[in-house]
C-alpha positions in Angstrom: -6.3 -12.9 23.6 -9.5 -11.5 25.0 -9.8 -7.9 25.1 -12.9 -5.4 25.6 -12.5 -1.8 24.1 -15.1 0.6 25.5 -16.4 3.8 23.5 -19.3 6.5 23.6 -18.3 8.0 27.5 -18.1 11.5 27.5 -19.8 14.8 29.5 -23.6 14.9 29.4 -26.0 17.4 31.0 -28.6 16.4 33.3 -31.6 14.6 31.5 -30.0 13.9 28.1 -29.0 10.6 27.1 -26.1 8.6 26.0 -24.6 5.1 24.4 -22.1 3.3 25.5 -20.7 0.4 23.4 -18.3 -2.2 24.2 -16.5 -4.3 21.7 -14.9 -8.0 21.9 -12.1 -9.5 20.0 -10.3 -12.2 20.5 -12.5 -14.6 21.9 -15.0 -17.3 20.3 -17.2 -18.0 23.5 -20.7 -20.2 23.0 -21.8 -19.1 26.2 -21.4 -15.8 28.0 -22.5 -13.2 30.0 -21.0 -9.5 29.7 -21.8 -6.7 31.2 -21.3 -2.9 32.7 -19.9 -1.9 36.4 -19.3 1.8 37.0 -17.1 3.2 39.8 -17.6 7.1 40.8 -14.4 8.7 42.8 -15.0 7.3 46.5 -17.4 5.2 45.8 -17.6 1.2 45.8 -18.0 -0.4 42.0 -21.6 -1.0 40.6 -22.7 -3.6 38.4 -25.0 -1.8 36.6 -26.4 -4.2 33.9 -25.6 -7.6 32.5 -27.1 -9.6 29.8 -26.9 -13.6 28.9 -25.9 -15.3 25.7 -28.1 -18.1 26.9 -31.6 -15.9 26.0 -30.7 -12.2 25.8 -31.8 -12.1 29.5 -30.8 -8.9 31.2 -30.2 -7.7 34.6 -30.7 -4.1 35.5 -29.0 -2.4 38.7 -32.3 -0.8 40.3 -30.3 2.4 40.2 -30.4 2.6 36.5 -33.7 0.4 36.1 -36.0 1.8 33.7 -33.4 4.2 32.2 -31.4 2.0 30.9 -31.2 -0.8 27.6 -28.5 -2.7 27.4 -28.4 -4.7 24.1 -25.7 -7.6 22.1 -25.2 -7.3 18.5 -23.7 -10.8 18.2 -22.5 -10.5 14.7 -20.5 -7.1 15.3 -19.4 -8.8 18.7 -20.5 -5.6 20.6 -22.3 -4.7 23.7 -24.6 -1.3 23.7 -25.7 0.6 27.1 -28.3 3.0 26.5 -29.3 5.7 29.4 -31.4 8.3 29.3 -32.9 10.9 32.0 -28.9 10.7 33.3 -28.3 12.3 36.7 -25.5 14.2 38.1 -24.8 10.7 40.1 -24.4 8.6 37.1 -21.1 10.2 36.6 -18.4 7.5 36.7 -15.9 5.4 35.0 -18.1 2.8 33.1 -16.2 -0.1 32.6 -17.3 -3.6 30.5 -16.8 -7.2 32.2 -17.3 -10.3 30.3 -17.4 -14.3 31.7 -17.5 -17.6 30.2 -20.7 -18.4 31.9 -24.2 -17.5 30.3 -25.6 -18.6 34.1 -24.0 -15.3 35.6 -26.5 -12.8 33.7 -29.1 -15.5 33.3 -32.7 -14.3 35.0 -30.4 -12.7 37.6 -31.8 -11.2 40.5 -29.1 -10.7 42.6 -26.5 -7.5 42.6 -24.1 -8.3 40.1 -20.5 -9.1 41.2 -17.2 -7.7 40.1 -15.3 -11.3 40.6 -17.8 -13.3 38.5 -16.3 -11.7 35.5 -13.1 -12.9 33.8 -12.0 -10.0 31.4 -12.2 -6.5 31.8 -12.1 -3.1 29.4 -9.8 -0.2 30.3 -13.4 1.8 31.3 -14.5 5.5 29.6 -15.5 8.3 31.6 -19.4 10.0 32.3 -19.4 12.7 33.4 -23.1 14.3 34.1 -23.2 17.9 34.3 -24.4 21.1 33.4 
């Protein structure tokens, strides 16, 4: 059975930096796509950054573009989220998504959405504050 297990949330102050990681079991897919969505209380859920099995291509919410790195260590089966310069309004539950379909996170363009992913993680907290 597929499950995600998410790790690294946590309380930040304003401008530091943090890693998320998500890791897979249970699954031996060719072809994927897996990614990160955050939700904040009242607020509708983000994708915030995807990347591609196909070619490592990634997809970057423009909220978190150029603050962000998200990366696949294929042999440890885990997915990293870097952020830095992190803002009071990236506090949220950061959850990872993952899909049988390298096309979803392929040169995407588009916002990333929540029912083109198959399999969810349980989500860690950021919290962003002094």
């Amino acid at each position: 059975q597929l499950q995600l297990v998410e790790s690294g949330g946590g309380l930040v102050q304003p401008g530091g930096s943090l890693r998320l990681s998500c890791t897979a079991s249970g699954f031996t897919l060719d072809y994927y796509s897996i990614g990160w969505f955050r939700q904040a209380p009242g607020k509708e859920r983000e994708g915030v950054s995807c990347i591609s099995s196909l070619d490592d291509s990634t997809y970057y919410a423009d909220s978190v573009k150029g603050r962000a790195t998200i990366s696949m260590d294929k042999a440890k089966n885990t997915m990293y989220l870097e952020m830095n310069s992190l803002k009071a309004e990236d506090t949220a539950v950061y959850s990872c998504a993952i899909t049988r379909s390298g096309y979803v996170c392929h040169e995407r363009v588009g916002p990333l959405l929540a029912y083109e992913f198959d399999h969810w993680g349980q989500g860690t907290q950021v919290t962003v504050s002094s």
